[in-house]
C-alpha positions as CSV (number, residue, x, y, z in Angstrom):
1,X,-7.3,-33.2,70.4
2,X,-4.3,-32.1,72.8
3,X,-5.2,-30.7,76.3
4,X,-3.6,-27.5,75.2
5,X,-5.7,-26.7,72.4
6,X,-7.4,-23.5,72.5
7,X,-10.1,-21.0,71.2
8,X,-9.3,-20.2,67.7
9,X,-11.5,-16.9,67.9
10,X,-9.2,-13.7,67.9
11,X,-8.3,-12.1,71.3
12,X,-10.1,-15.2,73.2
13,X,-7.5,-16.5,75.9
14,X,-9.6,-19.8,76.6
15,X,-7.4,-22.9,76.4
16,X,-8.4,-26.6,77.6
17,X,-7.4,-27.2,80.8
18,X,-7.6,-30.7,83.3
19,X,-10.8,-29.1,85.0
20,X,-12.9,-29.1,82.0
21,X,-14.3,-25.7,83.1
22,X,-15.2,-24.6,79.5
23,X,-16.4,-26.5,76.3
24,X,-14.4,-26.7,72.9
25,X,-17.1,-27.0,69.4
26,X,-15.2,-28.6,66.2
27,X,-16.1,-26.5,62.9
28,X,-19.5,-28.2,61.8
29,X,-18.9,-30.5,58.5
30,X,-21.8,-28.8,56.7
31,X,-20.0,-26.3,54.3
32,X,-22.8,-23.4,54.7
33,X,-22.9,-23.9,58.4
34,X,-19.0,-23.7,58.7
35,X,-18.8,-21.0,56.3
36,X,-21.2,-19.3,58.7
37,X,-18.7,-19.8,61.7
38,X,-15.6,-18.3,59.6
39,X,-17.7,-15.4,59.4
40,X,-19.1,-15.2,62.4
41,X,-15.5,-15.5,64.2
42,X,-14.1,-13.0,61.9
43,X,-11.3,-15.3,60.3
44,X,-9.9,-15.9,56.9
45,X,-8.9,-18.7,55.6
46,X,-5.7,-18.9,54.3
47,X,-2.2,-19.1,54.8
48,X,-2.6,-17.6,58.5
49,X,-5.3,-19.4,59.4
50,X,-6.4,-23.2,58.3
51,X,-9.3,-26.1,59.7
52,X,-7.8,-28.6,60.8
53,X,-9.3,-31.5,63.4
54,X,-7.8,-29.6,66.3
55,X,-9.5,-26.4,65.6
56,X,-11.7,-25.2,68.2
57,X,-14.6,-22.1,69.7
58,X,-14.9,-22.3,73.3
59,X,-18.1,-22.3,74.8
60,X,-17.9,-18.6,75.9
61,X,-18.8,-18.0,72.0
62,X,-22.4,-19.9,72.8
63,X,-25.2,-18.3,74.4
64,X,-27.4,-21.1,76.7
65,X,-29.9,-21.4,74.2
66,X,-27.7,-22.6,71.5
67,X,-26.9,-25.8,73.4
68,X,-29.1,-28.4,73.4
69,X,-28.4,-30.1,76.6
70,X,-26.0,-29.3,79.6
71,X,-25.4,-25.9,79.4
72,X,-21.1,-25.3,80.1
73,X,-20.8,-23.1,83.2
74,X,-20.2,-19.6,83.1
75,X,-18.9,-18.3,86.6
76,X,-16.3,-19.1,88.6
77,X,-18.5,-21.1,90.7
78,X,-20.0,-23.1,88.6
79,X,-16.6,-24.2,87.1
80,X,-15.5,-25.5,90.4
81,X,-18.5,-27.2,90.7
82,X,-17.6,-29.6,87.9
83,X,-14.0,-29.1,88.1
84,X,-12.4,-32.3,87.5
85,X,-15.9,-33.8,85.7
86,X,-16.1,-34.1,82.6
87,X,-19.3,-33.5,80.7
88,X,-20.2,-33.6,77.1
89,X,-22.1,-30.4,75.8
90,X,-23.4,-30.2,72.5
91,X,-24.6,-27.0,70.6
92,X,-27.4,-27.1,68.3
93,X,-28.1,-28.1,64.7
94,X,-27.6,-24.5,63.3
95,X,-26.0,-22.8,66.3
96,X,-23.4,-20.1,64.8
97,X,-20.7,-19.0,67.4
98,X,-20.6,-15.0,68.0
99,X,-17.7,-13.2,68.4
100,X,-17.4,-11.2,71.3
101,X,-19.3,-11.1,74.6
102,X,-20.3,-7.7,73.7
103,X,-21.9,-9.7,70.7
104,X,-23.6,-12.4,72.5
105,X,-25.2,-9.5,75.6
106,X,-26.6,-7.5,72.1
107,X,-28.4,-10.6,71.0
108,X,-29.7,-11.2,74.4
109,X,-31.7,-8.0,75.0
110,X,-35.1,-7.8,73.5
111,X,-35.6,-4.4,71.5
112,X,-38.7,-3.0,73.0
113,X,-42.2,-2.7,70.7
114,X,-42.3,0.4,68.8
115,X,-44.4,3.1,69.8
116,X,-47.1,4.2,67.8
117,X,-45.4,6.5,65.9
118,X,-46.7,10.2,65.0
119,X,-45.8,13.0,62.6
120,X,-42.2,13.4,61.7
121,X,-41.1,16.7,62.9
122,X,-39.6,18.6,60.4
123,X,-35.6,18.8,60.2
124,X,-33.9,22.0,61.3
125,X,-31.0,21.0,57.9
126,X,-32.5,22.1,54.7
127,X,-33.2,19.0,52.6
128,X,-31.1,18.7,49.8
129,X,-32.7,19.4,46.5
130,X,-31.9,16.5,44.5
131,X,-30.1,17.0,40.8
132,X,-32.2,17.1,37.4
133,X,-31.5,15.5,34.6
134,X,-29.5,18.8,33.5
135,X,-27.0,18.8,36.3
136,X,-26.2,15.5,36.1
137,X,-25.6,15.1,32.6
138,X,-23.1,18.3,33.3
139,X,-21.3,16.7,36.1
140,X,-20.7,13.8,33.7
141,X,-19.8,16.1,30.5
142,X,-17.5,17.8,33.6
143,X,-15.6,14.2,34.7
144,X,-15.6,13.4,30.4
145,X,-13.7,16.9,30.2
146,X,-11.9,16.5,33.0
147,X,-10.3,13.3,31.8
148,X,-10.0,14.5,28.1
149,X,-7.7,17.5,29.0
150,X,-5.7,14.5,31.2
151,X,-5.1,13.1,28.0
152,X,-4.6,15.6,25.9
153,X,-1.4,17.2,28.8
154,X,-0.3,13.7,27.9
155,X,-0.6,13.8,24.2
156,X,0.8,17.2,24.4
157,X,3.7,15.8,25.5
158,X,4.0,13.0,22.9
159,X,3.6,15.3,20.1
160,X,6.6,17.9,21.6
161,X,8.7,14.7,21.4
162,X,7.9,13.7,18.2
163,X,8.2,17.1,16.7
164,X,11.8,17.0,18.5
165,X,12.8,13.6,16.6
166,X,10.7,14.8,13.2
167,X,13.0,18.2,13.2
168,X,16.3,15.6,13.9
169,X,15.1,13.7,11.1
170,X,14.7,16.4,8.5
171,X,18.1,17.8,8.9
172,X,19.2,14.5,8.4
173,X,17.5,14.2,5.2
174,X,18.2,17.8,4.3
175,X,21.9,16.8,4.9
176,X,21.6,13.8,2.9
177,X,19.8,15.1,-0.2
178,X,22.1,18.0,-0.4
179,X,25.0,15.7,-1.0
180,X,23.3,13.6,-3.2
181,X,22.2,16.4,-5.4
182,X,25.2,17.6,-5.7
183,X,26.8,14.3,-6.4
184,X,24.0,14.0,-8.8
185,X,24.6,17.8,-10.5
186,X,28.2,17.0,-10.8
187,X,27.5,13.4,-12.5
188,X,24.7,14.8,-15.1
189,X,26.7,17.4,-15.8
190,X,29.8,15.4,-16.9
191,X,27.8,13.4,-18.8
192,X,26.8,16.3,-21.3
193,X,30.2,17.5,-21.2
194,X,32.5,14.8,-21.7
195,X,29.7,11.5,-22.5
196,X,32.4,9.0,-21.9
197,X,31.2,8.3,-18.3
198,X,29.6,4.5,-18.2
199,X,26.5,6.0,-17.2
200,X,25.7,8.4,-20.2
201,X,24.1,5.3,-22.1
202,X,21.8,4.3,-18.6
203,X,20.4,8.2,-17.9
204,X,20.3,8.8,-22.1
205,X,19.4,5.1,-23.4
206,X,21.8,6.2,-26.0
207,X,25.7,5.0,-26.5
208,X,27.6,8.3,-27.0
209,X,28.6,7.6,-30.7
210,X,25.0,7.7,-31.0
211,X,24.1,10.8,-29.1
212,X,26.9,12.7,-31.2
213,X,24.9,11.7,-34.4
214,X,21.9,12.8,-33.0
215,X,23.4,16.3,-32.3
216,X,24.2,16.4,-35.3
217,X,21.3,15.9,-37.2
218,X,19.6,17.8,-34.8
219,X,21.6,21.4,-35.3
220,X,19.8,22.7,-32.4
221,X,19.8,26.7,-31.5
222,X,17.8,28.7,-29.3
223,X,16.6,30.1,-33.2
224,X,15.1,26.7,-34.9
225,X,14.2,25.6,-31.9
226,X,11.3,28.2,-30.7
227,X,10.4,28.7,-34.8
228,X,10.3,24.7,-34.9
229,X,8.0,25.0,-31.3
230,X,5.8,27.3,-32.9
231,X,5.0,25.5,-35.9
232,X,4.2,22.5,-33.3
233,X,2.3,24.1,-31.6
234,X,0.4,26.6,-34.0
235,X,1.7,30.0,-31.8
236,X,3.7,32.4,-33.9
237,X,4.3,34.6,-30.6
238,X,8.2,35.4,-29.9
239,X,9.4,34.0,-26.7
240,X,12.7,34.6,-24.8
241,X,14.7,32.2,-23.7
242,X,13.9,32.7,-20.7
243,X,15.5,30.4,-17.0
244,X,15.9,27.9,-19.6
245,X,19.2,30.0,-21.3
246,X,21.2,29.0,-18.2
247,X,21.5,25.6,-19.2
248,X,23.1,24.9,-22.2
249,X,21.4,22.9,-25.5
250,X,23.2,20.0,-24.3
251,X,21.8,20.1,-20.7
252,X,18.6,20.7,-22.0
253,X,18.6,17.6,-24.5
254,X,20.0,16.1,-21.8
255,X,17.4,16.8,-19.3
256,X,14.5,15.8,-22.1
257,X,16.5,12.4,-22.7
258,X,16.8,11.3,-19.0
259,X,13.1,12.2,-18.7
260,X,12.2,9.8,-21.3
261,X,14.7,7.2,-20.4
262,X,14.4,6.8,-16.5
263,X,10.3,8.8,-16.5
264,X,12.0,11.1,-14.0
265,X,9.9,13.7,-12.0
266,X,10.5,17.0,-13.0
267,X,11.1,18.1,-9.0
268,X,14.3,15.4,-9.5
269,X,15.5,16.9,-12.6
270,X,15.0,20.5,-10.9
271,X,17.4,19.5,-8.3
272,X,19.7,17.5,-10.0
273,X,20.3,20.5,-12.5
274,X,19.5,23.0,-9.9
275,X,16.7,25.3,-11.6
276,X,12.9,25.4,-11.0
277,X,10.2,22.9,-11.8
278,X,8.7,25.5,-14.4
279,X,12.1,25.3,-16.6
280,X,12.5,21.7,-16.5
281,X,8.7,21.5,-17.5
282,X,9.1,24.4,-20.1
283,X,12.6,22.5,-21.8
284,X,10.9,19.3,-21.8
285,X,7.7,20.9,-23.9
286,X,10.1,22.5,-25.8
287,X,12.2,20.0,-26.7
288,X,10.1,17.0,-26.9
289,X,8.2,19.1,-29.7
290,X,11.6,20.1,-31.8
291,X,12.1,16.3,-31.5
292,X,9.1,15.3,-32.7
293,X,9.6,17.4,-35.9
294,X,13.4,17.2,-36.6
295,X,12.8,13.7,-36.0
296,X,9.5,13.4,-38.2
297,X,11.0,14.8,-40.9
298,X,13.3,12.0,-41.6
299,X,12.6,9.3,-44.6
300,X,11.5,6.2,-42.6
301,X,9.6,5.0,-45.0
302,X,12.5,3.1,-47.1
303,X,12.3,1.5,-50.6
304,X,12.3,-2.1,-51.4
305,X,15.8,-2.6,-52.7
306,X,16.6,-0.8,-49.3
307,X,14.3,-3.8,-47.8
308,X,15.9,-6.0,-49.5
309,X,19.4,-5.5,-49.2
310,X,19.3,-5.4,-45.5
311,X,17.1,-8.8,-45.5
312,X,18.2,-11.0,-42.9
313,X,18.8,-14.7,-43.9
314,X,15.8,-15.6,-41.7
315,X,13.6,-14.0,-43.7
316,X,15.0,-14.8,-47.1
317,X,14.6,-18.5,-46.2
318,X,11.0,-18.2,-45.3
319,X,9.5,-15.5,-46.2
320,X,11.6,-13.5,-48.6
321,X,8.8,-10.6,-50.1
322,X,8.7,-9.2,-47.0
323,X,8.6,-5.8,-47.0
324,X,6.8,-4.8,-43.3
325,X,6.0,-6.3,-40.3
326,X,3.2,-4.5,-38.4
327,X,1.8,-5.0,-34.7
328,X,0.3,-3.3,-32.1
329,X,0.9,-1.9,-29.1
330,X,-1.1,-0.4,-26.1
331,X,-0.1,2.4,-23.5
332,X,-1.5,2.2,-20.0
333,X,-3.5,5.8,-19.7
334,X,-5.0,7.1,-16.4
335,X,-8.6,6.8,-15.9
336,X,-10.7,10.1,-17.3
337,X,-13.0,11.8,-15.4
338,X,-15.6,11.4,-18.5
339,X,-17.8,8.7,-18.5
340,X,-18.0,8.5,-22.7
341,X,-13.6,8.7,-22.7
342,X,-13.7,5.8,-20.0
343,X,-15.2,4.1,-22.8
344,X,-13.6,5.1,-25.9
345,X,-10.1,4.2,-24.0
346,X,-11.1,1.0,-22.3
347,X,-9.3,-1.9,-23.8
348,X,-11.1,-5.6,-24.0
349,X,-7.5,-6.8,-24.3
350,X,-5.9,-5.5,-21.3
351,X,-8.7,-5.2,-19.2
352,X,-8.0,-0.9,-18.8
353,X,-7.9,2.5,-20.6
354,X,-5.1,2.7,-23.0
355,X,-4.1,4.3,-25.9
356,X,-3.3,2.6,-28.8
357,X,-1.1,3.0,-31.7
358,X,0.6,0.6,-34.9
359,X,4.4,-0.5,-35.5
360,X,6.2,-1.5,-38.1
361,X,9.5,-2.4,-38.8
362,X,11.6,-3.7,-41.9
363,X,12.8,-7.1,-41.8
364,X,16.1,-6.0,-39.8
365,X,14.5,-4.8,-37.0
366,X,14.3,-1.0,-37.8
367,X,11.6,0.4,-37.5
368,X,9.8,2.3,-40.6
369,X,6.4,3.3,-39.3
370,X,4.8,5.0,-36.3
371,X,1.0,5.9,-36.0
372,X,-0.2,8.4,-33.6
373,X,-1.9,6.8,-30.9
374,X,-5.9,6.2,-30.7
375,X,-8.3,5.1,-28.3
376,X,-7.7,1.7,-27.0
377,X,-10.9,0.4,-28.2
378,X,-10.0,0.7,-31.6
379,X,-10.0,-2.6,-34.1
380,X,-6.8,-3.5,-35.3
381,X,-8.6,-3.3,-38.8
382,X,-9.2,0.0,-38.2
383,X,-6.3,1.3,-36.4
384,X,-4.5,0.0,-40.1
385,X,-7.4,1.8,-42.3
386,X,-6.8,5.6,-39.7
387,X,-3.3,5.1,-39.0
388,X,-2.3,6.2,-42.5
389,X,0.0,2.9,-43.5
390,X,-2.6,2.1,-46.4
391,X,-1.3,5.5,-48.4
392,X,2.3,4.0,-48.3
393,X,1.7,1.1,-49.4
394,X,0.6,2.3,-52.7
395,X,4.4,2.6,-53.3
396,X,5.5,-1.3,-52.6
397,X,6.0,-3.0,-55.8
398,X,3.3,-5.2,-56.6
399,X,3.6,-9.1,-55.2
400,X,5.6,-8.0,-52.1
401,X,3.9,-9.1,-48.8
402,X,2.8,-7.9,-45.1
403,X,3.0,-9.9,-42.1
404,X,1.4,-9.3,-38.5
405,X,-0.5,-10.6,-36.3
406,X,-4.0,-13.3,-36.5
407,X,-6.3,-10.4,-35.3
408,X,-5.2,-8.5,-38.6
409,X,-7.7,-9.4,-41.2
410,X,-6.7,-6.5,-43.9
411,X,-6.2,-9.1,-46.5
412,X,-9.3,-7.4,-48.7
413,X,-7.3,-3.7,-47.7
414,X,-4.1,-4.8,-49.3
415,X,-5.6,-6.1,-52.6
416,X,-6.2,-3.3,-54.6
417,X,-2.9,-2.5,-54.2
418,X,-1.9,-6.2,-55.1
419,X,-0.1,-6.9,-52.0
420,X,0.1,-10.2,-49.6
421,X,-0.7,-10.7,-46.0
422,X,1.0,-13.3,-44.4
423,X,-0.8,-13.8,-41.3
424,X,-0.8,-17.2,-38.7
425,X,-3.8,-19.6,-40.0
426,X,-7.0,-20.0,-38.5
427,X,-8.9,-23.1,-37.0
428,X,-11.0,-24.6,-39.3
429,X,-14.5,-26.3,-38.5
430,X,-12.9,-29.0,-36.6
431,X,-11.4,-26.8,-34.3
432,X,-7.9,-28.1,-35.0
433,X,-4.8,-26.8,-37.1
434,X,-3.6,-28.8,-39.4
435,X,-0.1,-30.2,-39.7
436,X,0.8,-27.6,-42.7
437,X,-1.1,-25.0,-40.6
438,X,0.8,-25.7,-37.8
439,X,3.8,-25.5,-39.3
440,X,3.1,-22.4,-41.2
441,X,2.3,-20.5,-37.7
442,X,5.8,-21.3,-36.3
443,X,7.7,-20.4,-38.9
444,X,5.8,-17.2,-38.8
445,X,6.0,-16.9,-35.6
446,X,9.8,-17.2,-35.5
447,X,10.2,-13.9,-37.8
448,X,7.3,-12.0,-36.5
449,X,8.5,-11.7,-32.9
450,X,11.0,-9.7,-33.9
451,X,8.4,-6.8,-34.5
452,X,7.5,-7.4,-30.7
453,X,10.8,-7.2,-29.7
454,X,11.2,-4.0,-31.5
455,X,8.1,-3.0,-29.2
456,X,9.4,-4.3,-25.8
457,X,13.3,-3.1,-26.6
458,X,11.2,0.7,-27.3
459,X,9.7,0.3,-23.8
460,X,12.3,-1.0,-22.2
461,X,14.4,1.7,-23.1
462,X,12.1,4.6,-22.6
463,X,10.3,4.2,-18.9
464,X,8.0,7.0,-19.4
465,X,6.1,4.4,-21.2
466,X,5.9,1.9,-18.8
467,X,4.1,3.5,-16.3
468,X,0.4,5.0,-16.3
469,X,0.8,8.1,-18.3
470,X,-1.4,11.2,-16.9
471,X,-3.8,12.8,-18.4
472,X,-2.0,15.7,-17.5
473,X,0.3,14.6,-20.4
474,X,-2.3,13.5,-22.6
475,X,-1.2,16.9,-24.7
476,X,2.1,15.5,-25.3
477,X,1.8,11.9,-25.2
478,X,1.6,11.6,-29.0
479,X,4.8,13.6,-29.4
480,X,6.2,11.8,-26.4
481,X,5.4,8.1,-28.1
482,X,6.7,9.3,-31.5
483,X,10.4,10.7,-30.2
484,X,10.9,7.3,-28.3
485,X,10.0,5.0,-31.4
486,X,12.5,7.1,-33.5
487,X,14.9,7.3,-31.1
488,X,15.1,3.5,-30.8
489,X,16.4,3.8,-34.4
490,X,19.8,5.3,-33.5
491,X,20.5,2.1,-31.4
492,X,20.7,0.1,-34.1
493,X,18.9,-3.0,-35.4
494,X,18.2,-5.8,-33.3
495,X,18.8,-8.4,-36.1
496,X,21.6,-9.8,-37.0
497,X,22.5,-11.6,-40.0
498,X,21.6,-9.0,-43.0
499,X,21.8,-10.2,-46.2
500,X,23.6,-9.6,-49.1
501,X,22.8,-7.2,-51.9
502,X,21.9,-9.6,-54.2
503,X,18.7,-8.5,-56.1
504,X,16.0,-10.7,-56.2
């Protein structure tokens, strides 16, 4: 310790001199005794102030009981006394240091006995009436108020700027779909007018040479098409044209043909051909139902020297009495309301409610039969005994054949009218196709998938089909499924390689 060390407690001049007229106490090594002196001394420790081996309290910090020996003097006299002696003074075991005199002259003066104490006078302030239950739980529903209308200023404020960018945003959109519409308006509109734009075929799903025969089978007018409407629909009631008379018969077909190819809403089609939802809904009702009759009334069901002359070699190699190839197909329906139509429509196959209706097509891919569509719980058996394909098959010559699918066992249905089913084999006992079996199955394989891709080329082409039809539409859908089948016709066949016209 240097001779010029001094007291570490705040506003205490004391500092070592030669005379050794006042003691200097090290902290204590006992961490709840020194702990006491930082507290009693008023210090923190830290970067200001640290504990080191030179840190020191003065004796004037010690009352005369807290030392254990020599007591350090206190006045001026008693410091020249032993001015130039030195003496060793040590405090005791669990002496704390106070602060300030005024400290150490407190602790010295005995607090007298109480009196015995009598009857508290009563205080001239009125005691305060302490809260009930009530007013506290309102000064808290006050503070929860208080801070909720604090947050909703703040909210306030939030929502004013989002309405701001919200209003910035719509005119951009209103901007944007303007344009496009009109883009859109002038594009569809061309197409009906000239169909030599590259897009007629991808809004129609038909080439122009083949819209241009559909027009004119069709031989539309606002006349055959409301009588042909009526007879659909079983109302004899006169109807005007109506909004519907500002578009021409082209722009209408045109508007029922995109709706089917692309499943467009009918607010899109609105816009695009700028009129109201109501038209587009009433053109596509209308048309989708002079369709389904113009189109119904042509002879699909073709004769087998037809069948045969347009045989692909495929077919003549393996299977050449061919005269249909039937399938099924399901239609993804949303879910009724109706606990029994749940049922009826649910499909073990695909695991949903569908509808579900039979295909067929003659060997070249064109297809020659459409059922309306049933529940999707029906059998294959007996979507082929209520479909109606059994009555036209009392017209193939006897020892022509059917093919389809395994899960069509019809084989005792086609005997009375002495006709084959060629259908893949089935296990046996053993659980195992045999080689000829096997064989067999590929090779009918090979020609039957064309009837699927008859299907898939139908749905491909016709996205209203694809999706989950609403039973909204469920009035239509059979009309709706019908129109797209035949429509697929005026592609063309899939198949190529037709045969000659060779008889057999």
């Amino acid at each position: 310790m240097g001779k010029h060390d001094h007291c570490c407690v705040p506003n205490c001049n004391s500092r070592r001199d030669d005379g050794y007229k006042r003691a200097f106490h090290h902290f204590p090594e006992d961490p709840d005794l020194r702990k006491k002196w930082i507290v009693a001394i008023k210090r923190d420790v830290g970067q200001a102030f640290a504990i080191t081996e030179s840190t020191v309290v003065c004796s004037e910090h010690f009352t005369d009981s807290q030392y254990s020996g020599a007591i350090p003097p206190r006045t001026e006299e008693q410091r020249c006394a032993v001015a130039g002696v030195r003496h060793v003074y040590r405090t005791c075991k669990d002496a704390v240091p106070f602060y300030s005199k005024a400290e150490i002259a407190k602790s010295l003066v005995k607090r007298p006995a109480p009196k015995e104490r009598g009857p508290v006078p009563p205080s001239k302030k009125k005691a305060e009436k302490p809260l009930t239950p009530e007013e506290l739980e309102l000064i808290a529903l006050r503070e929860k108020v208080e801070n909720l209308e604090q947050k909703n200023h703040q909210q306030q404020k939030e929502i004013e700027k989002l309405r701001e960018e919200l209003v910035t945003a719509r005119m951009r959109c209103i901007n944007y779909v303007t344009l496009r519409s009109k883009a859109l308006a002038e594009e569809t509109s061309g197409m009906a007018a000239g169909k030599k734009m590259p897009v007629f075929e991808f809004y129609t799903g038909l080439s122009t040479s083949a819209f241009d025969a559909l027009w004119a089978f069709l031989q539309p007018s606002e006349e055959n098409i409301v009588s042909q409407r009526s007879a659909a629909t079983g109302d004899s009631r006169r109807r005007s044209g109506g909004p519907a008379s500002l578009l021409s018969l082209e722009d209408q077909l045109l508007i029922t043909l995109m709706r089917l190819r692309l499943g467009l809403l009918v607010r899109d089609l609105a816009d695009r051909f700028e009129v109201s939802e109501s038209t587009v809904s009433r053109i596509f009702q209308k048309w989708i139902n002079f369709l389904y009759l113009r189109l119904g009334s042509l002879p699909l069901w073709p004769t087998w020297e037809h069948v045969h002359s347009t045989m692909p070699a495929s077919f003549r190699e393996s299977y050449p009495s061919t005269f249909i190839i039937i399938d099924a197909t399901e239609l993804h329906v949303e879910i009724p309301a109706s606990l029994s139509l749940q049922s009826q429509n649910y499909s073990q196959y695909k695991s949903n409610t569908t509808n579900k209706g039979l295909l067929g097509i003659a060997p070249n891919g064109t297809i020659t039969f459409v059922s309306q569509l049933f529940t999707g719980s029906i059998s294959d058996r007996e979507l082929t005994l209520q479909s109606g394909i059994l009555d036209l098959l009392k017209s193939v010559p006897p020892g022509k054949s059917v093919m389809a699918d395994r899960g069509f066992e019809i084989q005792d249905l086609l005997v009375p009218y002495n006709l084959l089913l060629n259908i893949p084999p089935f296990r046996g006992a053993s659980g195992v196709l045999s080689e000829a079996d096997v064989k067999k199955t590929q090779q009918i394989a090979r020609v039957r998938i064309h009837v699927e891709r008859v299907i898939g080329q139908v749905k491909k082409t016709f996205r209203i089909l694809r999706g989950v039809i609403p039973m909204s539409q469920e009035g239509c859908i059979n009309q709706v499924w019908t129109v797209c089948c035949l429509l697929t016709n005026f592609k063309g066949p899939i198949i190529e390689g037709v045969g000659d016209t060779d008889d057999e």
